[in-house]
DOMI-565982 format. One record per residue (C-alpha): x, y, z. Coordinates in pm, 1 decimal, m for minus. Each point is the difference from the previous one (the first is absolute). Layout:
% DOMI-565982
+----------+----------+----------+
!       xx !       yy !       zz !
+----------+----------+----------+
!        X !        Y !        Z !
...
+----------+----------+----------+
% end
This chain:
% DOMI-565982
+----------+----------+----------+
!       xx !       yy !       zz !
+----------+----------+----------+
!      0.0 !      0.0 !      0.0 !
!    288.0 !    230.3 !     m2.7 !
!    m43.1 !     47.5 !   m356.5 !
!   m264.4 !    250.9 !     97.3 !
!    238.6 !    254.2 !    202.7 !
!    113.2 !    315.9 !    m83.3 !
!    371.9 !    m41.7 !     34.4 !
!     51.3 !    388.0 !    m66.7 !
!   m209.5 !     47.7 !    283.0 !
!    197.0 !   m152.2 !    251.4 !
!    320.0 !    185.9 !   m140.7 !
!   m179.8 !    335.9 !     77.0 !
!   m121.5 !   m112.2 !    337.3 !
!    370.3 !   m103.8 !     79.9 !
!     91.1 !    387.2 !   m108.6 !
!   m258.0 !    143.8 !    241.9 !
!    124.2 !   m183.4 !    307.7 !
!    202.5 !    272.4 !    163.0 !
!   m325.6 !    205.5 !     20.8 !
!   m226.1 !   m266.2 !    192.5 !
!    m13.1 !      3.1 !    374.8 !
!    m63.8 !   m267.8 !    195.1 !
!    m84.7 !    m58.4 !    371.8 !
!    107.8 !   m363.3 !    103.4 !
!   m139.2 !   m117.2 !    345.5 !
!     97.9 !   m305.0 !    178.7 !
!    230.7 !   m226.1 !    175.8 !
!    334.9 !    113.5 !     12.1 !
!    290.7 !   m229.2 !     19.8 !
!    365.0 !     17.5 !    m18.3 !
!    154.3 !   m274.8 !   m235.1 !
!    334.6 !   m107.8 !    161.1 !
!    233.7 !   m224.5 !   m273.2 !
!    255.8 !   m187.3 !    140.5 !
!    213.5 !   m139.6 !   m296.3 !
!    283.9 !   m281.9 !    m22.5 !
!     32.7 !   m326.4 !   m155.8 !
!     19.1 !   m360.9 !    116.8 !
!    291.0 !   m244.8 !      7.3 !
!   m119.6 !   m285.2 !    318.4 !
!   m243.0 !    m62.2 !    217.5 !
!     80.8 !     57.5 !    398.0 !
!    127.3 !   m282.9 !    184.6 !
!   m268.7 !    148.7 !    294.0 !
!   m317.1 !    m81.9 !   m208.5 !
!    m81.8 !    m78.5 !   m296.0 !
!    m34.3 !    345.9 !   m158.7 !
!    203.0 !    162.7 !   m259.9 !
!    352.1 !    231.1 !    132.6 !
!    m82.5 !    364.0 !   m254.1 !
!    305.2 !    188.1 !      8.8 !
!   m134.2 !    371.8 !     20.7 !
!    139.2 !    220.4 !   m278.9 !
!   m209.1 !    317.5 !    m26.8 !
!   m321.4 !    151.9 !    161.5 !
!   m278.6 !    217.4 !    m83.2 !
!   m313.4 !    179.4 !    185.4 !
!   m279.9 !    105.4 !   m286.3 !
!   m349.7 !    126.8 !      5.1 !
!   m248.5 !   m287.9 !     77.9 !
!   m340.4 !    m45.9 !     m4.0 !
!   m209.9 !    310.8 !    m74.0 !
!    339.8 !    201.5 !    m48.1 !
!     85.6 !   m246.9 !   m244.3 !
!   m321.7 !    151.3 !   m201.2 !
!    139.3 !    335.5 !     71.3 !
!    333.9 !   m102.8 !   m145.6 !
!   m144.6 !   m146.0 !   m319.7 !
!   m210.5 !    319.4 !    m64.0 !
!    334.8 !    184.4 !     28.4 !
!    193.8 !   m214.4 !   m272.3 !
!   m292.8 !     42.7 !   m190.8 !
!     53.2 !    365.7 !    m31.1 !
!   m299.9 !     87.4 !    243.6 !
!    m33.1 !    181.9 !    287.0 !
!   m148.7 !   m159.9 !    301.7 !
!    m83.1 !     23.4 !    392.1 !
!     m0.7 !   m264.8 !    243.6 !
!   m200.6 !     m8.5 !    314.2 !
!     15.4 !   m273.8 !    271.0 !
!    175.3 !    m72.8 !    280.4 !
!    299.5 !    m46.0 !    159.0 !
!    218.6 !    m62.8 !    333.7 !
!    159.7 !    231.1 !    177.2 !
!    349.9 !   m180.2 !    m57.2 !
!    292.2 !    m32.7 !   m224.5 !
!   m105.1 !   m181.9 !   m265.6 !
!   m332.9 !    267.1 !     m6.4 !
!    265.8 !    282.6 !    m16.7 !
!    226.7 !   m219.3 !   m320.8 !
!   m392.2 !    m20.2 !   m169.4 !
!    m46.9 !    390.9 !     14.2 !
!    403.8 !     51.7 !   m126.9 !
!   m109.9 !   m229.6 !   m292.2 !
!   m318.2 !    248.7 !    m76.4 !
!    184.0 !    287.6 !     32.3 !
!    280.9 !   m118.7 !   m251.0 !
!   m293.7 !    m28.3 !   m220.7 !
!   m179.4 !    353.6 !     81.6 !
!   m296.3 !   m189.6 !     72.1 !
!   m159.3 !    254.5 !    312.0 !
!    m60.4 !   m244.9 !    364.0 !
!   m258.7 !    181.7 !     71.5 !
!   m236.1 !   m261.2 !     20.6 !
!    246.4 !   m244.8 !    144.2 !
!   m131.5 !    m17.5 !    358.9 !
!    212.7 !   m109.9 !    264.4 !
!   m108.1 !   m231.7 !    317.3 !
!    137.6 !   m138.0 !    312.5 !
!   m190.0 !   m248.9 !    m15.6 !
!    164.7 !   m266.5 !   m241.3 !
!    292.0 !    m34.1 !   m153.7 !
!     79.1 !     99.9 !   m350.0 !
!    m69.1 !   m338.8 !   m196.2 !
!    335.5 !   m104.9 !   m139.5 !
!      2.2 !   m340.4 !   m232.4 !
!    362.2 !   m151.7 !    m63.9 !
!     63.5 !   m252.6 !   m227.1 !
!    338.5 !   m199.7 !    m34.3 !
!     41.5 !    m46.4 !   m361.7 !
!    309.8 !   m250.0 !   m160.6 !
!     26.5 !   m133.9 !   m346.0 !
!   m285.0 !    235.0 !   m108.3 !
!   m185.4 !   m222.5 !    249.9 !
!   m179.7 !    135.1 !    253.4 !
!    109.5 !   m235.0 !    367.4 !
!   m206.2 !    162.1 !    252.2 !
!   m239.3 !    289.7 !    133.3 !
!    m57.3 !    143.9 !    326.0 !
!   m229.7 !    282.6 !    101.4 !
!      6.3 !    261.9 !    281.1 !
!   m350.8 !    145.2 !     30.0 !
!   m330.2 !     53.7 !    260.3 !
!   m288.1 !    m59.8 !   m212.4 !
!   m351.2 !     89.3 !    114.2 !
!   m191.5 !    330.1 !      9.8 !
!    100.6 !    345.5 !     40.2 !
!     m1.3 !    271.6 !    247.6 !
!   m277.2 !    242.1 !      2.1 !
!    212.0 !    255.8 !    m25.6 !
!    222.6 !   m134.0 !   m276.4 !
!   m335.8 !    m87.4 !   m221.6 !
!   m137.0 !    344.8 !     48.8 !
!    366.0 !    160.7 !   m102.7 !
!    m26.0 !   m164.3 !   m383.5 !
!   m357.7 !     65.3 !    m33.1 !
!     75.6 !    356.8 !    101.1 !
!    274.2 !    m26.8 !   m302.7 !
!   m172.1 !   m106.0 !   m247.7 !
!   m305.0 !    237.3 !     60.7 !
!    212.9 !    222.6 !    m38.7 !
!    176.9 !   m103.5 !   m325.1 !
!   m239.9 !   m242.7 !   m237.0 !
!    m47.1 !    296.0 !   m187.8 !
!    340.7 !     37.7 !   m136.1 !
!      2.6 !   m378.1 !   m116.4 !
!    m99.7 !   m163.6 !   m306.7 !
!    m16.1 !   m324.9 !    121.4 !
!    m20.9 !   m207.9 !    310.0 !
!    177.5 !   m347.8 !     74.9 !
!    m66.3 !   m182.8 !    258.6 !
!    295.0 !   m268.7 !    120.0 !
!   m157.5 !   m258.3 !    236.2 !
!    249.3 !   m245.9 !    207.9 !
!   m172.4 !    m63.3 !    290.0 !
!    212.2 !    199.1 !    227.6 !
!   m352.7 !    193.9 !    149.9 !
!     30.8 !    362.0 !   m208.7 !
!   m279.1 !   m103.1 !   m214.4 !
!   m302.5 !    m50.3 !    262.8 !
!   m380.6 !     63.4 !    m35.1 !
!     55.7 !    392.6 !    147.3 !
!    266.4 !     91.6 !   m302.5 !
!   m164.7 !   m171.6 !   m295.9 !
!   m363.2 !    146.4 !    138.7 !
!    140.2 !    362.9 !      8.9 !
!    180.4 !    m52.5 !   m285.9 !
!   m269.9 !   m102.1 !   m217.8 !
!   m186.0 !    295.8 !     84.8 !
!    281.7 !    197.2 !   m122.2 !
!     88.3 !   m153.0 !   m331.2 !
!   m395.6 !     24.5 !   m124.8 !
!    m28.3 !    339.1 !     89.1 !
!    294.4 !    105.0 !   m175.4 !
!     10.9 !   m244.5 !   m251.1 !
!    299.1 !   m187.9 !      4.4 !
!     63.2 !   m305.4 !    m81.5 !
!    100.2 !   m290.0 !    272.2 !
!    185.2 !   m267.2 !   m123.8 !
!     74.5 !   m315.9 !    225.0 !
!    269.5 !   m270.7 !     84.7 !
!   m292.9 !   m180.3 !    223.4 !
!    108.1 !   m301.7 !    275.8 !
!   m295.5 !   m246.5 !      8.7 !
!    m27.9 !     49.2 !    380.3 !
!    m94.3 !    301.3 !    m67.4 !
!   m264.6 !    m16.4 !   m328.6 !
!   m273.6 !    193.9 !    139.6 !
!    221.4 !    299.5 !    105.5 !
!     13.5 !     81.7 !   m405.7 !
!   m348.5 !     23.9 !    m40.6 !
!    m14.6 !    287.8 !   m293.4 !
!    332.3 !    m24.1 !   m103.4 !
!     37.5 !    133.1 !   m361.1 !
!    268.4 !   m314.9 !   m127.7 !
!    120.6 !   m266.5 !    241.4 !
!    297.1 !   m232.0 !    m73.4 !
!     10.4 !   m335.4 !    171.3 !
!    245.1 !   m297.8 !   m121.6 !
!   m162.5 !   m339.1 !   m121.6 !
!     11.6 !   m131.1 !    370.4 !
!   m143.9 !    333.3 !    193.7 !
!   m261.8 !     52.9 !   m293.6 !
!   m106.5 !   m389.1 !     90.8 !
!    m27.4 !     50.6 !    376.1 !
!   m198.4 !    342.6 !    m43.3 !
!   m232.5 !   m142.5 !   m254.0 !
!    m96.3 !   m373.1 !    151.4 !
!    121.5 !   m117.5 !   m372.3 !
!    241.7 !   m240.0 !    m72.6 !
!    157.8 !    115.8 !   m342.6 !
!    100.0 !   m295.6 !   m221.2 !
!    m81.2 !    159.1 !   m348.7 !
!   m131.7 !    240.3 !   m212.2 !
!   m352.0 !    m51.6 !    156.7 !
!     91.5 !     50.1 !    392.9 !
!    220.3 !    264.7 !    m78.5 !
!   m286.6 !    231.4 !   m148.8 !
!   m260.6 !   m138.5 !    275.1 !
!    269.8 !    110.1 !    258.3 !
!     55.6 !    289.1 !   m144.6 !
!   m358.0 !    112.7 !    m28.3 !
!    m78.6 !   m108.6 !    369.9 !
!    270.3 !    293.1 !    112.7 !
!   m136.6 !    241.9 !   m238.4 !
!   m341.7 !    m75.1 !    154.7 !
!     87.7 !    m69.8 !    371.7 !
!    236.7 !    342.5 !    m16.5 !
!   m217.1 !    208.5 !   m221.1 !
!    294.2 !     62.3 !   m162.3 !
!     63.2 !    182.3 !   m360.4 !
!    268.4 !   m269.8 !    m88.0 !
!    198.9 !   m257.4 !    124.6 !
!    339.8 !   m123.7 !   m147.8 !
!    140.3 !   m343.5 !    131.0 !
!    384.0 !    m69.4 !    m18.7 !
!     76.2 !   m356.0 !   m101.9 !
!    406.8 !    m69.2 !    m37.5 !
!     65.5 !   m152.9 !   m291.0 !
!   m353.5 !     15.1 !   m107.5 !
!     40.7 !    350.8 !    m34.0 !
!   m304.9 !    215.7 !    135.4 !
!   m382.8 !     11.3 !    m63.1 !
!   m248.2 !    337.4 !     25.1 !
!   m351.6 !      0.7 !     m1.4 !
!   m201.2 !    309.5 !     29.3 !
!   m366.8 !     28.1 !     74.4 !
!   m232.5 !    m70.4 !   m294.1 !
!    269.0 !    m92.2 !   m249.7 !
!    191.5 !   m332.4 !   m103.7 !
!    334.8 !   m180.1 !    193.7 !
!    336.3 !    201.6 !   m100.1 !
!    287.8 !   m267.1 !     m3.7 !
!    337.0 !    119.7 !    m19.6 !
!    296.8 !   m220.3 !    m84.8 !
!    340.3 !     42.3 !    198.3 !
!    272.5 !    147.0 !   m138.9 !
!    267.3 !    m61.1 !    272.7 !
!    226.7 !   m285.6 !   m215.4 !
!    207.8 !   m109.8 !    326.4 !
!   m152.7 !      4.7 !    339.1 !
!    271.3 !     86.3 !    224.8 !
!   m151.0 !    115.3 !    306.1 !
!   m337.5 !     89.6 !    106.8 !
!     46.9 !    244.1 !    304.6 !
!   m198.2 !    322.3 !    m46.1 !
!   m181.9 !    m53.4 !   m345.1 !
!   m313.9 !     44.7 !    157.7 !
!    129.8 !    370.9 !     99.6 !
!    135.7 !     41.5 !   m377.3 !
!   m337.9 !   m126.1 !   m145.6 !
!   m258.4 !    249.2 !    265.6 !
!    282.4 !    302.2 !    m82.1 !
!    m23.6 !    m15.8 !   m364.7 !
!   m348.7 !    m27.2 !    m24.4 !
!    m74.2 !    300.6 !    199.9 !
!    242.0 !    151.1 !   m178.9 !
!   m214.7 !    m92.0 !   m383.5 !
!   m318.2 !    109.5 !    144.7 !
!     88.4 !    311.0 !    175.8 !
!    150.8 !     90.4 !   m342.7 !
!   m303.6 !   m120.6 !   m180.6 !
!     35.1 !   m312.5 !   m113.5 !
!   m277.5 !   m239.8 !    m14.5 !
!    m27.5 !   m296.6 !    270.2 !
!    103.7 !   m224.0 !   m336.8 !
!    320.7 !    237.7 !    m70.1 !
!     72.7 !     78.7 !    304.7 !
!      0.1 !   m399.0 !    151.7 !
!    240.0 !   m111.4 !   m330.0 !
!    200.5 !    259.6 !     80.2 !
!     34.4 !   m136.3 !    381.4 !
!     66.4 !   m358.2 !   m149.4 !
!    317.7 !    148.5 !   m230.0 !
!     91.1 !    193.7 !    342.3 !
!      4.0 !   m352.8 !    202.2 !
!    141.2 !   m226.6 !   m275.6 !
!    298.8 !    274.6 !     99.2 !
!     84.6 !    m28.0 !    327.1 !
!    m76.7 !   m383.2 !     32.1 !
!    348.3 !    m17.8 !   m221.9 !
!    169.1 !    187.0 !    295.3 !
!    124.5 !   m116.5 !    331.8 !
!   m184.6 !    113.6 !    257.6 !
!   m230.9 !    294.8 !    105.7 !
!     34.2 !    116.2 !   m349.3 !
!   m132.0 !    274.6 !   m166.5 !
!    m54.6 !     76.5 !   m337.8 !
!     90.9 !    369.8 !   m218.1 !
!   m217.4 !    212.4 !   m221.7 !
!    284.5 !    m81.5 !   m253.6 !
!    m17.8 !   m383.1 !     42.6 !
!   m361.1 !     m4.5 !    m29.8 !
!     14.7 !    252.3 !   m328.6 !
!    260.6 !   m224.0 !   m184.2 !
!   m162.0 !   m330.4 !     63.2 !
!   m340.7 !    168.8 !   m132.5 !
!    147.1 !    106.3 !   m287.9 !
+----------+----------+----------+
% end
């Protein structure tokens, strides 16, 4: 069915990135990357000896989002929260390297800033471990990022909502932010958890993978058939406008309301690592229908963005000059 998109439509869209704005709300997580390689396994247990040769902190989870919206050429804001510790103070470094304003970062005493490391050898990853609190918010801390955004979801084009079960997104954010997007018109875009389906009640696009669009629907998607009956049970239990399901090496599938099943094939030839595609795939698709793309244009445009960075070791991103060239 991609014989039926404008390709010189997604070139221009590309162009107007640097004048969309975006307001990304979510979990935010530091990505830690510990790096080496693997010669033995330890005479203690049976677990591979990594010899440590290089380390890296990057924006995770919702800031990942944020970072893909930058490499895109956009401009974007990220609102959340985190700890009042080090690794919350390295996060806000990282935004400010980028200009993007902290603003709406809030910060709390209450939990630590969630911080995911991963050992990785051989392009392999070993092991993860995460430091985080989990659970809801502080009054206090909720009121501070609805305050923010009241305040701002005028200047934005487009909302994205980053979901990773950390407690920002909770029944008091999503309620007052609903109010706000559709009375200033903006459109909400979703990276949904299934624990959490009914939160994204009126969402304008949601994105679940294969296994999250299963769980949120009650279908079990085998072929062409369950894929459009799961499909049209989010559209109808969400009162959605679309929805647009990720599927590896399936590629991805959109359905809006009232119109037929949108498959798109993948275009990602080696599948190196999967960390952070769904951020790649909810940041590019903003990005193509805050700069006017349709939901058709704007999700093949996502699936070119996340055939990208699942080449790349990884949190990965992927350029506004990658994505051009590989269009073209």
């Amino acid at each position: 069915m991609l014989e039926n998109i404008n390709w010189l439509h997604l070139q221009q869209a590309i162009e107007k990135f640097p004048s969309a704005n975006v307001l990304v709300i979510g979990d935010i997580i530091v990505d830690h990357f510990i790096w080496g390689s693997v010669s033995r396994i330890s005479p203690e247990a049976p677990v591979p000896v990594v010899n440590v040769t290089d380390e890296s902190l990057l924006l995770g989870g919702s800031a990942n989002v944020l970072h893909n919206l930058y490499d895109l050429g956009a401009r974007a804001t990220l609102c959340g929260v985190i700890g009042d510790d080090l690794m919350g103070q390295h996060l806000l470094e990282l935004l400010q390297q980028m200009n993007s304003p902290t603003a709406g970062v809030i910060k709390t005493h209450d939990r630590p800033t969630t911080k995911k490391t991963r050992i990785v050898a051989q392009s392999q990853q070993v092991v993860r471990f995460d430091r985080e609190k989990t659970g809801p918010l502080p009054g206090e801390t909720l009121d501070a990022m609805c305050s923010f955004i009241e305040a701002n979801i005028t200047t934005f084009d487009a909302v994205v909502i980053s979901d990773y079960c950390k407690g920002v997104i909770c029944p008091q954010l999503m309620d007052h932010l609903r109010r706000l997007v559709s009375l200033h018109h903006v459109p909400m875009i979703v990276d949904p958890k299934p624990i959490h389906t009914d939160l994204f009640h009126g969402a304008t696009i949601i994105t679940p993978n294969h296994h999250e669009a299963e769980k949120m629907s009650g279908v079990t998607i085998v072929d062409d058939e369950s894929l459009y009956q799961a499909a049209t049970a989010l559209l109808q239990k969400l009162d959605s406008t679309a929805v647009l399901i990720t599927r590896g090496e399936a590629g991805m599938a959109l359905l809006e309301k009232e119109k037929q099943i949108f498959t798109i094939p993948t275009v990602a030839k080696e599948i190196y690592d999967v960390t952070g595609a769904g951020d790649t795939v909810i940041a590019s698709l903003a990005l193509g229908l805050a700069s006017g793309l349709s939901f058709a244009e704007a999700a093949t445009l996502a699936n070119f963005a996340a055939g990208i960075v699942v080449a790349k070791i990884g949190t990965a991103t992927a350029s506004a000059k990658e994505l051009m060239e590989l269009i073209s």
